[in-house]
N, C-alpha and C positions, 0 to 999 in steps of 0.2 A: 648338537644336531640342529640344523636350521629347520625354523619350521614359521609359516608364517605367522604372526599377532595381532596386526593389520590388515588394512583392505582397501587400495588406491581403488576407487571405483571411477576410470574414468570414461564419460559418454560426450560425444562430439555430436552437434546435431544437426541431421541430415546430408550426413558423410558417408559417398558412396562407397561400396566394397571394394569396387578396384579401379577406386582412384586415390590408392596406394604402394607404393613400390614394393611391397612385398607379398602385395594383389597381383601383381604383373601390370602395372600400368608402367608404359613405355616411356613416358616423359617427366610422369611427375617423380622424384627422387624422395623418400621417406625416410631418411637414414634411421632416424632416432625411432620412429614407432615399429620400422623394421626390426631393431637391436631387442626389441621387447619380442620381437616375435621368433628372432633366434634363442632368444633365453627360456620361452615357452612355447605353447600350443596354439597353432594358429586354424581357426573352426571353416571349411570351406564351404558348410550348409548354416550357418545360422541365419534364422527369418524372426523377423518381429510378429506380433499377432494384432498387429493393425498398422497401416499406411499413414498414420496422423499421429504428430505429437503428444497430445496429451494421453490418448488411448493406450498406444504404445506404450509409453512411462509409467500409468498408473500397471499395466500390465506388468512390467519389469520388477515394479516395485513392491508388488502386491504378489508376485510369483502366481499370477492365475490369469485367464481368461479374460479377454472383456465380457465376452458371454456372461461373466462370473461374478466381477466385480461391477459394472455396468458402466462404467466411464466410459460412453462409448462416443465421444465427441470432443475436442476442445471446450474447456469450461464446463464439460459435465461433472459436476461434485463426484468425488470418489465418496462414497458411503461413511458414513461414520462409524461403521464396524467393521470397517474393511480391516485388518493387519494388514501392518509392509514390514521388510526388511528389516526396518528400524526394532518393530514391536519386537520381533523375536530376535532381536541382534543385541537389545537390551537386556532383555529375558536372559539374556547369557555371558552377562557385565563387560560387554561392547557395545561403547558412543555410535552412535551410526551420525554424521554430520554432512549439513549441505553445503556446498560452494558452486553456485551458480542459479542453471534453469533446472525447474522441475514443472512447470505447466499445467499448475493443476489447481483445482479451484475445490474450495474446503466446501462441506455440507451444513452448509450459514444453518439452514432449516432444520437438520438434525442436530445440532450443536446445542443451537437455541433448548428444542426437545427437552435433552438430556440435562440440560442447566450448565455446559460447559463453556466456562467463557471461554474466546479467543487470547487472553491474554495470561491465562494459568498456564500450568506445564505440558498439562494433561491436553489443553485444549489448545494450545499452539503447536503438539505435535499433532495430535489428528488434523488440523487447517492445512500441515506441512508435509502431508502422504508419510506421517512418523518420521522423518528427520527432524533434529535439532538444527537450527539455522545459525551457521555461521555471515555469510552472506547470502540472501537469495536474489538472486539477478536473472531475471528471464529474456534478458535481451528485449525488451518490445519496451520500448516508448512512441509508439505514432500515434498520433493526435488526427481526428477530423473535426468537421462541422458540432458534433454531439458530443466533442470531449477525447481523453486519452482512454486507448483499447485498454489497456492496464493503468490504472490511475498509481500504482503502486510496484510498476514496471521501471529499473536502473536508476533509480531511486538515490539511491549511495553512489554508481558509477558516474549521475550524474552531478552531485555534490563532489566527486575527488575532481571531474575534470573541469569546473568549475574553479575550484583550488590553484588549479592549474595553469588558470587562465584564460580558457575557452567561455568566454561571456556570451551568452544565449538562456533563452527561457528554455529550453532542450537541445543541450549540446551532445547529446545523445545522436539527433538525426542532422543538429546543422554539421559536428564536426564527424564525429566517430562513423559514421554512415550516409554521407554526403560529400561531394566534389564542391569544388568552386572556381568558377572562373576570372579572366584575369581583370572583370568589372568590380568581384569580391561578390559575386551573384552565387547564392549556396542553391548547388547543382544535386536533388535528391538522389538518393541511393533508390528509392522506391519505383525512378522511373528507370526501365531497363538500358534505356538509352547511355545514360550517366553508369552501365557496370565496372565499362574499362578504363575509369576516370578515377587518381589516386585519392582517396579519401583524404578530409581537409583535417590530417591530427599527426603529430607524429609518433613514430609505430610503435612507443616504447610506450607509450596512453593509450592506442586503442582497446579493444576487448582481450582479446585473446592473451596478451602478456598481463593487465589488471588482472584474470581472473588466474593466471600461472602465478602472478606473487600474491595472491589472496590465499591458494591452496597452500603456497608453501608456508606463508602464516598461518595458517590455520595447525599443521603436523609440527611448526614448531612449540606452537603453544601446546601440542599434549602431552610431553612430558612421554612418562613409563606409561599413563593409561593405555588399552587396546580402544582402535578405532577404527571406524569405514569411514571413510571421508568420501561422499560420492560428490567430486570432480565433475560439472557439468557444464563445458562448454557449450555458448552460442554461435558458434561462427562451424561450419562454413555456410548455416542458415541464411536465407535474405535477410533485408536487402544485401545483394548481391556488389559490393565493393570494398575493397581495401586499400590501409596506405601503401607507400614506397617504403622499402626498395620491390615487394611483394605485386604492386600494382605493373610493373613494367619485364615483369618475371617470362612470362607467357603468350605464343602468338599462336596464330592460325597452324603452323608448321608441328606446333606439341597438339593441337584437340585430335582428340578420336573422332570419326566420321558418326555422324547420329547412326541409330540402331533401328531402322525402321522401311516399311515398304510400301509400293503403292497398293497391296494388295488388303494391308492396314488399313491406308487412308482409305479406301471402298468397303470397307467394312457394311456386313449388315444388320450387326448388332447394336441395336439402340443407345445402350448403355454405356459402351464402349464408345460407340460415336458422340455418344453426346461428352462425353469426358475430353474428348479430342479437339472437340469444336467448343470447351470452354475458352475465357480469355486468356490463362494461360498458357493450354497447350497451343491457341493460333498465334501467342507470341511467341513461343520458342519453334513449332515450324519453319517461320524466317529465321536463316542463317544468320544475318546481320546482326541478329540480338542474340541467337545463340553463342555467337563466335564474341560477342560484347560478357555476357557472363562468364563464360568458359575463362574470359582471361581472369577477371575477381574469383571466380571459385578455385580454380586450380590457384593464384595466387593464397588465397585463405587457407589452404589445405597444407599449402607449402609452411606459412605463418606460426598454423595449429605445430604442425612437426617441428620447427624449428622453437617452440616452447617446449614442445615434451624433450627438447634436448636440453634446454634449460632446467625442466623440473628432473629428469635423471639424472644431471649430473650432480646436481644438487641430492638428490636421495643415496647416491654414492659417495658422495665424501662424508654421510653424515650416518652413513651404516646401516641407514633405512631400509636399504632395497634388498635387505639381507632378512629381514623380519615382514617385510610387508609384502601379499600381494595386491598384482598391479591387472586390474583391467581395461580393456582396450574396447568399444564399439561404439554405436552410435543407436539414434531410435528411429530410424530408415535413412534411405537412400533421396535421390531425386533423379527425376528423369530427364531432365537437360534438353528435351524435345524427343530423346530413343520413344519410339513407337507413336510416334504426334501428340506426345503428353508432354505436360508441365508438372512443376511439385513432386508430389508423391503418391496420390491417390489413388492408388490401382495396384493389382498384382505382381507386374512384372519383378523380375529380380534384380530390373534398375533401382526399382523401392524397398520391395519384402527382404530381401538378403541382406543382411551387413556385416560390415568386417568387426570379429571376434577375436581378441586375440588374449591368452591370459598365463599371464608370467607367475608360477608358484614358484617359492625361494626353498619349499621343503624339499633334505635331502633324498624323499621319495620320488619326486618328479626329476629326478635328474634322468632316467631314463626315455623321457617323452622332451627335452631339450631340443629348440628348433624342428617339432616334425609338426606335422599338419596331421588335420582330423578331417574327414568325410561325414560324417556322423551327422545325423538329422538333429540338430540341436535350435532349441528355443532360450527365446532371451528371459522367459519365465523359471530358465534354468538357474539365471545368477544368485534369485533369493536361497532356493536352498544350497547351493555349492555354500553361499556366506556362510546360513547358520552351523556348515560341518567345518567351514574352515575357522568358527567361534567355537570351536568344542561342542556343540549341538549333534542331534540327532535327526537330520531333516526328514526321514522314512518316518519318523514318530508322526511328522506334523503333514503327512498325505490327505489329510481330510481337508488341507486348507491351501497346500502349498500343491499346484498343480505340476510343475516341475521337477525337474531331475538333477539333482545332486551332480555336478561334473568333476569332482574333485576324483571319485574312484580313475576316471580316465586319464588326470591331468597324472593322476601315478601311478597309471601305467595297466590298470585295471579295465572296465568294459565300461563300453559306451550306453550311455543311456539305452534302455530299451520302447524305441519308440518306431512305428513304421510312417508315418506322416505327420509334416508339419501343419498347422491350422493357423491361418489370418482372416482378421475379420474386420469390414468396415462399414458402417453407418452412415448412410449420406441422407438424412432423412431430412434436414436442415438447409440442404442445396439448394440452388435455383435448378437443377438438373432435375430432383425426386419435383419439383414445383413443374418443370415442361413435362413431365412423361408422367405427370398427375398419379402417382404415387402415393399412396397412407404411408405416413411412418413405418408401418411393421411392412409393407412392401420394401421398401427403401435401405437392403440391408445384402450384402455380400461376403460369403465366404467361400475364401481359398483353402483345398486341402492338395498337400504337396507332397509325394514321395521323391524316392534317388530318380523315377525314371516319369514321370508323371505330374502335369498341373492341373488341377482342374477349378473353374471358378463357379459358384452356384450365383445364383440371383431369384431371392423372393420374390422378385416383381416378377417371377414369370416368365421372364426370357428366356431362350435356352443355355446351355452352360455353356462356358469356353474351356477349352483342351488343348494344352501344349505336352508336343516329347520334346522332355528336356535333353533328351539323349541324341535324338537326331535333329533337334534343332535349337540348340540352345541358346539361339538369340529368343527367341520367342515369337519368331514374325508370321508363323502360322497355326490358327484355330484351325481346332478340327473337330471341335465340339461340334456342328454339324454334319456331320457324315458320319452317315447311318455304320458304316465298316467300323467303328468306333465307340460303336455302342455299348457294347461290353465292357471295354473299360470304362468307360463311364459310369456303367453300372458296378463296375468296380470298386472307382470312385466315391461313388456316393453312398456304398457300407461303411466306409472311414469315417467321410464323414456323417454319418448317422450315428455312427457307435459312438463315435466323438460326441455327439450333441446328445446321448444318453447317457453320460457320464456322469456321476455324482457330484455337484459342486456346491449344492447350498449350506449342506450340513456341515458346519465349521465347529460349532464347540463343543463336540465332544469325539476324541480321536476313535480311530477303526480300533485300536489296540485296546479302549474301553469297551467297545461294543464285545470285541473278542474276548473279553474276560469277561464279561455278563453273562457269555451263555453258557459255564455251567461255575457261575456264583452260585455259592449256600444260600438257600432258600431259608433267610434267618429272622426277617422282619414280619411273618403270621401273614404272610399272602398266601393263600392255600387252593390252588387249581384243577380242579379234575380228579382231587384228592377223595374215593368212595369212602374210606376209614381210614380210623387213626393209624392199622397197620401198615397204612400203605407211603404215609409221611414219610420224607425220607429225615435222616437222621434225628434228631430232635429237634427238628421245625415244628412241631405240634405241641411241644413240651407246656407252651402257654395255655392250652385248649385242655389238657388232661386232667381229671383227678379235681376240675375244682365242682365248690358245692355253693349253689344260689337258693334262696328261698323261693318256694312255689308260689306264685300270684295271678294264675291262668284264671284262679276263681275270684279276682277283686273285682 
């Protein structure tokens, strides 16, 4: 009977939902990550629980909250007692290993604390959000004035291309991520201008296939062991270009038309305006440089799929794809100028949404084979679906793991029980929280989303934003203003309230302990409200009876 023993955990980062063919995007063709979604379940509600990569990720990883775990920022330390994935993927004698980006920055301070060096086992997995690091590559090597943002960023990717041939002090950004013209002038990838220009490497070097034969080294070398290998691609993240044949793939004729209105651009929300009027959403506004990325990104996208057709068919001749599941998503979206935004930083379901997709090989899921899910599903789901698909019991570990198990659904069982999804984001670091003079705890927004309903909150006070996703499911009109609306709003915001009253601090020690405490034998001589010994229950007083002290009241 097949069942899975593995766990391809693969995440693309900043891969929109349906800018793939089996999203319904009209031009781009996704054969290979489509073949995965007719083998399994493809999720048409999953949302991340933050707009920004690192938050997201440690959220994924951690199966909770940001609220929870606090990572609520790129480079915010994930806590030193957080458990991820890994911890309890171990716990139940599955490797959990990294190959690629993970974006997260260890608790140097709590490390220190605790006396755990970075370089022990114990202490290089807590640095590494609990994975074992086969490669870590986070894609980012750009350098300014003050040095490299990651001094410890493609590190190895750029030692192999170096090997290679590509002689630079970072051939990271002169070739891999950089154009060049016919003076031999290296044309950055950083500026938008340079998106529709073939990256200066050829394509069998750049990222995306280095990091598709890294993964499949890595599954070679494990032998019988069980393992997650979470698979983490950089692309189709900025900078925004890639090589031939990929760069020359897509024109004006394949983009979707942007997603937005003028009733947007007039907006009288502060927040939202000032998100609009940063530099990258007044760069993707112009079409000139929207219609310049659009060709690198749909090219990138095309790139990623044409790997995952190389790593499945590689997992089929090799009998892999028979024992392991395979996951499909990303850690948000980008919004390509839809709504006068750049990035990802905001609500829309250009960002919050991404495509889910997850192929189980057990012969229990043969009944859910190629169908889609509706299901309000969180990417905080995938920790625990892991530790049931390790022989675990993720209900056990509810005190910690904020998510839902999806493995019942992928066979054919009930969907999570959840009524709204929650995203949260932190901009308290921005130059935006710096113009609308903002404290940090001002500085903080959360999205709560049902099937029919968006709503956004803002600390700072503003009013909230309001989308029906049902009668408008581009997203182009707020109606968190108008008073007719109120109601649901105040609907709204019971969800999210009951949400932000949720239990999350208390991690060690499970509900199913407390549940057995309350009516433990009172065996250890604690004795409460107890008037006489007749009233002890069973022989908890046994200690207290019958003994004899000498009298010394008179010394």
């Amino acid at each position: 009977m097949a069942k899975p023993k593995n766990i391809l955990f693969i995440m693309f980062d900043q891969l929109r939902w349906d800018y793939l063919g089996c999203y319904g995007h009209p031009h781009l063709e996704t054969p290979n990550i489509d073949r995965i979604a007719a083998r399994g379940v493809r999720f048409d509600n999953a949302r991340i629980q933050s707009p920004l990569c690192g938050p997201s990720r440690m959220s994924t990883y951690t199966g909770r909250y940001v609220h929870s775990h606090g990572a609520s920022w790129n480079n915010v330390p994930l806590k030193v007692g957080e458990r991820t994935m890994g911890d309890h993927l171990r716990d139940l004698g599955m490797g959990c290993w990294l190959v690629g980006k993970t974006h997260m920055a260890a608790d140097a301070e709590g490390m220190q604390r605790l006396g755990l060096a970075p370089d022990s086992v114990i202490g290089a997995r807590v640095a590494e959000c609990g994975f074992d690091i086969w490669e870590r590559d986070d894609g980012m090597r750009p350098e300014g004035p003050d040095g490299f943002y990651d001094p410890g960023g493609a590190l190895k990717y750029n030692e192999y291309l170096r090997d290679k041939g590509y002689e630079s002090d970072n051939p990271w950004h002169d070739y891999a991520n950089s154009g060049i013209d016919d003076e031999g002038n290296v044309l950055s990838g950083w500026f938008l201008e340079n998106s529709d220009r073939p990256a200066n490497i050829r394509e069998e070097d750049s990222e995306t296939p280095y990091l598709t034969r890294r993964g499949i080294e890595f599954i070679k070398a494990q032998g019988d062991q069980p393992w997650c290998c979470h698979l983490s691609y950089i692309k189709p993240h900025w900078p925004y270009i890639v090589p031939e044949p990929y760069a020359s793939m897509y024109g004006p004729e394949h983009f979707l038309p942007p997603v937005r209105s003028d009733a947007e651009r007039e907006t009288d929300h502060p927040v939202f305006k000032g998100f609009q009027n940063a530099p990258v959403g007044r760069a993707f506004a112009r079409d000139d440089i929207r219609d310049k990325v659009l060709t690198a990104y749909m090219g990138l996208i095309k790139q990623c799929d044409d790997q995952m057709g190389v790593l499945f068919d590689w997992l089929e001749k090799t009998g892999r794809m028979d024992d392991t599941m395979i996951v499909i998503t990303s850690d948000h979206g980008d919004f390509l100028g839809d709504h006068w935004l750049g990035e990802k930083t905001f609500f829309h379901d250009a960002s919050v949404k991404v495509p889910m997709i997850i192929y189980d090989p057990s012969d229990a899921a043969d009944a859910t084979r190629g169908t889609t899910s509706d299901a309000l599903v969180e990417c905080i789901d995938l920790a625990p679906t892991f530790v049931d698909v390790a022989g675990g019991d993720a209900s056990a570990l509810d005190h910690i793991l904020e998510g839902h198990s999806l493995l019942p659904l992928l066979r054919g069982g009930a969907a999570p029980d959840r009524d709204c999804c929650i995203c949260e984001y932190d901009y308290s670091a921005t130059p935006l929280a710096a113009r609308l003079d903002l404290h940090p705890d001002q500085s903080r927004m959360f999205m709560v989303a049902d099937h029919r309903w968006k709503m956004i909150h803002f600390e700072s006070g503003h009013r909230p934003m309001l989308f029906d996703l049902q009668a408008d499911p581009d997203e182009l009109c707020d109606l968190g203003g108008r008073a007719e609306h109120a109601a649901t709003i105040a609907e709204m915001y019971i969800k999210l309230n009951t949400w932000a009253r949720r239990p999350s601090a208390r991690t060690t020690l499970s509900n199913g302990t407390f549940i057995n405490m309350r009516n433990a034998p009172r065996s250890l001589g604690v004795l409460i409200g107890i008037a006489d010994a007749r009233q002890a229950p069973g022989d908890s007083a046994a200690k207290y009876i019958g003994r004899k002290a000498p009298d010394k009241r008179g010394m």
